[in-house]
N, C-alpha and C positions, 0 to 999 in steps of 0.2 A: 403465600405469594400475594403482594399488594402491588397496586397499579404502579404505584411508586418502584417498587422491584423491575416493574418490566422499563417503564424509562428510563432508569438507570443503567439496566443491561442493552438497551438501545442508542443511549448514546455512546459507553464504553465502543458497540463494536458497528454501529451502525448499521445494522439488522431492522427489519421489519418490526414494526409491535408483534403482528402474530407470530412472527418467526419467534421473539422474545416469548413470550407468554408460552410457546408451545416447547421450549428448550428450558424455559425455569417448569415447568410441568413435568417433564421429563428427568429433570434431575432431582426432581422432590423438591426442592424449593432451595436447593444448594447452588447457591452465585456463582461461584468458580468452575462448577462444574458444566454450570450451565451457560457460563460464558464459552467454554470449551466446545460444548456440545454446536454452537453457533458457530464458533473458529473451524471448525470440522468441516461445516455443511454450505460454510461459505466458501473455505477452500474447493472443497469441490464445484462450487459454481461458478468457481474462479478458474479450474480446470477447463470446464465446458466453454468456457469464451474465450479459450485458449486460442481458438482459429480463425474470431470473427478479427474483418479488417478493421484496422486503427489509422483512419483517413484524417482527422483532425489534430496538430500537433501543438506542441508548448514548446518555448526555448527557457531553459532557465538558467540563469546567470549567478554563479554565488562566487566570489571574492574572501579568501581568509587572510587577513593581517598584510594587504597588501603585496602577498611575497606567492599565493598559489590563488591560482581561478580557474573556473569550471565551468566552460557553455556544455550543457545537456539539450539534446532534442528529446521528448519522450512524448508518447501518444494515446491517444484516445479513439473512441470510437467517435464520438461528436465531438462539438466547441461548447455544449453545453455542459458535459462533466469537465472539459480544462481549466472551463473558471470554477470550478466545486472545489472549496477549501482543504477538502481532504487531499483531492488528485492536488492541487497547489503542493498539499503539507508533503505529501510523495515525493513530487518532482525535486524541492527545495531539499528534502532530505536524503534523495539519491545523490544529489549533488555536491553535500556536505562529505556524503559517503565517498567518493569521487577523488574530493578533496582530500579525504584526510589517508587515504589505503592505497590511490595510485593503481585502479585496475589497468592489466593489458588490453584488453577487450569486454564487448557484451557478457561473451562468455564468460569470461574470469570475474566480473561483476559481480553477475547473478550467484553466483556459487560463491562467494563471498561470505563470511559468518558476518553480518549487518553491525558497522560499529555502533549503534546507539544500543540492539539489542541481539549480544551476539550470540545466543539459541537458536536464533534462525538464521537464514540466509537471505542477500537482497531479494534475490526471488521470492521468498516466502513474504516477504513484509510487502511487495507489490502485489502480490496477491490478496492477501490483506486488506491493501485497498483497492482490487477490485472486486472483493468481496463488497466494500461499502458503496462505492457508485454503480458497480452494477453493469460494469463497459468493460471493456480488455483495455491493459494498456502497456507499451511494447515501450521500450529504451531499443531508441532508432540508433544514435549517435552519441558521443560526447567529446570535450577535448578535454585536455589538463594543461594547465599551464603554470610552470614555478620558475621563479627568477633566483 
């Protein structure tokens, strides 16, 4: 395991250095596995801020080929992770999701198999990232629009 090893598996999932170094540790020095072992431990800490409130909101606007749009509200716990590239790369890509699946609701969203990667569900990919900022963050709203 080289230093190089742990950066690498920390930018992949946006984990701690030490959280990296103690998950490539763990896995004997197997990358996938130990990217795993981090998806695992961040899910769960993604659980856990399952309740704290999410006062700080984003709107995000995405527009496909002129003919469908998508205003989304989704939220954070600060304004300091809504401007964090990651929470951006979230919102922009629930949106897209939005866009291209036509949920009924929050609910039917989340349970959704995630069109960019559809093993998971939106819920799981939002966990995801809040596994990397570290905040909760809740899809308050959204609308669809198609002409």
């Amino acid at each position: 395991m080289s230093a190089q090893d742990v950066a690498k598996l920390r930018q992949e999932t946006g984990a701690g250095i030490l959280d990296c170094k103690k998950a490539l540790e763990e896995a004997a020095g197997d990358f996938a596995k130990a990217r795993e072992i981090i998806t695992v431990k961040g899910l769960l800490k993604a659980d856990k801020k399952g309740d704290r409130e999410t006062g700080a909101g984003h709107l995000e606007a995405y527009i496909h080929g002129g003919r469908v749009g998508v205003l989304l509200e989704i939220r954070a716990e600060t304004d300091f992770v809504t401007r964090n590239e990651s929470f951006k790369d979230c919102a922009r890509n629930v949106a897209m999701h939005i866009a291209a699946v036509a949920p009924e609701s929050i609910e039917d969203l989340l349970t959704q198999p995630y069109v960019r990667e559809p093993d998971i569900n939106v819920e799981a990919y939002i966990k995801n990232t809040i596994a990397k900022v570290g905040e909760n963050i809740q899809v308050s709203r959204f609308t669809r629009y198609e002409v």
